[in-house]
C-alpha positions, 0 to 999 in steps of 0.5 A: 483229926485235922491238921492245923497247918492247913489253915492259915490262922486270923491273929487279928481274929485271936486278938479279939478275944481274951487270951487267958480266957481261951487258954482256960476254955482250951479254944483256938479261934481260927478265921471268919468269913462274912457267915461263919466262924471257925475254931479248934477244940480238944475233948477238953475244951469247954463248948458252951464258952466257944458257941457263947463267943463265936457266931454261927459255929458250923462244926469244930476242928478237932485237935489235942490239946497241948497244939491248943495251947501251943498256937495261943503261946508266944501271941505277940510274935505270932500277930507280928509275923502274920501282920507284917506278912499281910502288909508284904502282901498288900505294899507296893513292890517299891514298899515291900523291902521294909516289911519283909526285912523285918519279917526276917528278922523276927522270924530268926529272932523267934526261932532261936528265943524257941531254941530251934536248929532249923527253920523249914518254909515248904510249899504245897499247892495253897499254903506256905508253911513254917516249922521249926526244928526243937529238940531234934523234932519238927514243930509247926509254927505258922502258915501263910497264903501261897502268894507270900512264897516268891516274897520270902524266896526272893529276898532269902536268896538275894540276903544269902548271895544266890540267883533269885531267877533259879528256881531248877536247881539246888542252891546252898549259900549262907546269911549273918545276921546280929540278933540283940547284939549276937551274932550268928550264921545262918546255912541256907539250902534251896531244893526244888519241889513239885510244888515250888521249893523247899528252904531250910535254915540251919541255924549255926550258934557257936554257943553249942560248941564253946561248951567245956565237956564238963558241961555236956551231962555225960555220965562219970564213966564217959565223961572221964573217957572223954577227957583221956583223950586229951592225954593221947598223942597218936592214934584214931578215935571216933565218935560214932552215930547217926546224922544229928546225935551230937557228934561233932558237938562232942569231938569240938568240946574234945579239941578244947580240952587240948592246950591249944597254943602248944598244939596244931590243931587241922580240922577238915569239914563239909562245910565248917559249921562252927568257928574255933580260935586258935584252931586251923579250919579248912572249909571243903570247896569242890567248886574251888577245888578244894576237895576233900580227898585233896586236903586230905592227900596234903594234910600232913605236909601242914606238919599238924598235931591233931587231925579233925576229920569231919567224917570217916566217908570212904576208903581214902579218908580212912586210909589217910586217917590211920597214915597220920595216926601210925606217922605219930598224929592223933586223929578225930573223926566221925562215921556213922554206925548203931553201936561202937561195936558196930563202927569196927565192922563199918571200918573194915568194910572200907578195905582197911587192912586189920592189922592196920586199924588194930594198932591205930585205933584207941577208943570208939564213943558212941552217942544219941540224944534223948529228950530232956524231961522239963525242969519247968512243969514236972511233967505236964506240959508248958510254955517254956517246953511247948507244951511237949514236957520235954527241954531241951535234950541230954546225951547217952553214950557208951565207950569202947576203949580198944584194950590189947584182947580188943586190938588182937580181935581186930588183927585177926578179923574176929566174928562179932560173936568173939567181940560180944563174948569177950565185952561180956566177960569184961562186963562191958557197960553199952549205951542201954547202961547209961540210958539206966542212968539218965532215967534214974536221975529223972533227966529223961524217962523210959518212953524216951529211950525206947523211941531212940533205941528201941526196945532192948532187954538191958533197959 
């Protein structure tokens, strides 16, 4: 089967043609040239109406069907894009900045109207291809000419403050851009390719982390978890998982659910994402040598209530972190582990000692993201989700509240097996139990789950 990013689609080609006709027929025109025309079929797709429509048709592109009706949704921003990347082409170098500034915009303005986190531009030896990350998925949105490369490159690196002449070396930076009268941030990373570069925007909306936690869908149980939290004053908890399950969405949420103004609140980020009032953010820096080992060495001389970590990286931050939580602080973090059970393994591989973490730790959440089941089209697919009957995402989370039987399991460095033994004498309800949940309700399906988790026999 072909991929459709291959191809660089004619707009002004579609344009031609009566959009809801070819979304009924399930035909996707291509491009022409002075002999032939070229267009994308499925099985589905009505054949007789694309030879009736099209001349000299030498063979089809076969492709599934939901991609037919993907690329023919959103037809006017997806013409727009591709006329103004035609006109940055065709205009004089002293013309261009119009067309390109405006091509910009609108592709910010599309991804974020698609609710995307990130926009890919990555080069192979023909082509320029867009994607937009949705819902945790790359999705291919448009491809160009090659030729627009050094275009786009070049007034992305002046609008982020980077050297347009460096094409060698990795390059990160940052663009604000007002969107209908929002603002958002933008963090831009370069990194060299054998075929160029590739360029990822990752699109920063404070909107995600503004969310009180009774907004985020977590069930009762991890709900009422999480909201505890706001009734310690010392100690270390974690939010556990892998790069892109929503951790530090979560741990923001936590921090809002503290009275801010009786409270210090330090958070100590690589780099700070989302911007929080009322709360005192140090952004690491080790070209201004602000390290994070450094920030962290001096942290408690800030006189803070709370600590936010970013992450639980190494033997300093965790050893700085249980310092602050024995010193009467209440300390945040992150650190990447496949279960909560797990993250106290990954902590004692760090060199902490146990008798230490067992009298500091208080709870241990562990996360994923699952895909949302569409409210929009019970299931089969539309413009609103894609065509993927998936919108947007929902947590699953399981918690880890260290009792006293947990605490004296860590001072002793038990085995895994005498934590398991014991979670299930307790009847401990893991992230499989919540997953039940999320699928009994209809906010996801099982298919999901399995490809987050994996298959298990508690599903």
């Amino acid at each position: 089967m072909k991929d459709i990013k291959e191809y660089v689609i004619n707009y002004d080609f579609i344009k031609r043609f009566d959009i809801e006709a070819l979304k009924k027929s399930l035909i996707l025109p291509l491009y022409e040239d002075e002999i032939y025309s070229y267009c994308a079929v499925c099985k589905s797709s009505d054949i007789k109406f694309a030879k009736s429509c099209f001349f000299n048709l030498p063979s089809f592109i076969n492709i599934k069907q939901d991609e037919i009706l993907f690329y023919l949704s959103d037809l006017e921003k997806r013409y727009k894009l591709y006329n103004l990347y035609k006109s940055s082409l065709q205009s004089s170098e002293q013309n261009n900045k119009n067309f390109i500034e405006e091509f910009f915009y609108t592709l910010l303005k599309f991804s974020i109207e698609k609710r995307a986190s990130d926009i890919h531009i990555e080069t192979d030896e023909k082509l320029l291809i867009f994607r937009f990350r949705i819902d945790g998925r790359l999705k291919h949105i448009i491809s160009f000419s090659i030729d627009f490369f050094k275009i786009i490159s070049s007034y992305i690196k002046l609008r982020a403050k980077l050297d347009i002449t460096q094409y060698r070396k990795a390059l990160d930076g940052r663009i604000h851009e007002k969107i209908d009268e929002i603002s958002y941030d933008f963090r831009v990373s370069f990194m060299p390719t054998i075929s160029g570069e590739s360029i990822v925007l990752r699109i920063l909306d404070n909107k995600t982390v503004k969310k009180d936690l009774n907004l985020l869908e977590f069930s009762k149980p991890i709900y009422e978890g999480l909201k505890s939290i706001s009734s310690l004053t010392q100690g270390l908890v974690l939010v556990c998982g892998p790069t892109g399950s929503g951790k530090t969405t979560t741990l923001y949420s936590i921090l809002k659910s503290f009275d801010i103004s009786s409270k210090k609140i330090i958070t100590v980020e690589d780099p700070v994402e989302y911007k929080l009032s009322g709360i005192t953010q140090i952004n690491v820096n080790d070209k201004l040598d602000v390290s994070f080992s450094s920030v962290l060495k001096n942290i408690l001389r800030q006189d803070p209530d709370i600590i936010f970590i970013g992450e639980i990286r190494d033997k300093l931050s965790l050893q700085i972190a249980i310092q602050a939580s024995l010193t009467g602080h209440l300390v945040l973090s992150t650190i990447h582990s496949n279960s909560a059970l797990n993250s106290i393994s990954r902590l004692l591989d760090l060199n902490s000692q146990s008798f230490l973490l067992s009298s500091t730790l208080k709870s241990i959440f562990y996360q994923r993201l699952v895909l949302r089941v569409c409210p929009y089209c019970a299931f089969k697919g539309c413009e609103k989700c894609n065509y993927t009957k998936y919108l947007g995402r929902t947590a699953i989370c399981e918690h880890l509240r260290i009792d006293d039987k947990l605490s004296s399991l860590i001072a002793k460095n038990s085995s895994l097996d005498e934590y398991k033994s014991y979670l299930k004498k307790i009847d401990y309800e893991d992230i499989y139990s919540d997953a039940k949940i999320k699928v009994k309700k209809a906010l996801t399906t099982l298919d999901e789950v399995y490809k987050v988790l994996g298959f298990e026999d508690e599903v």
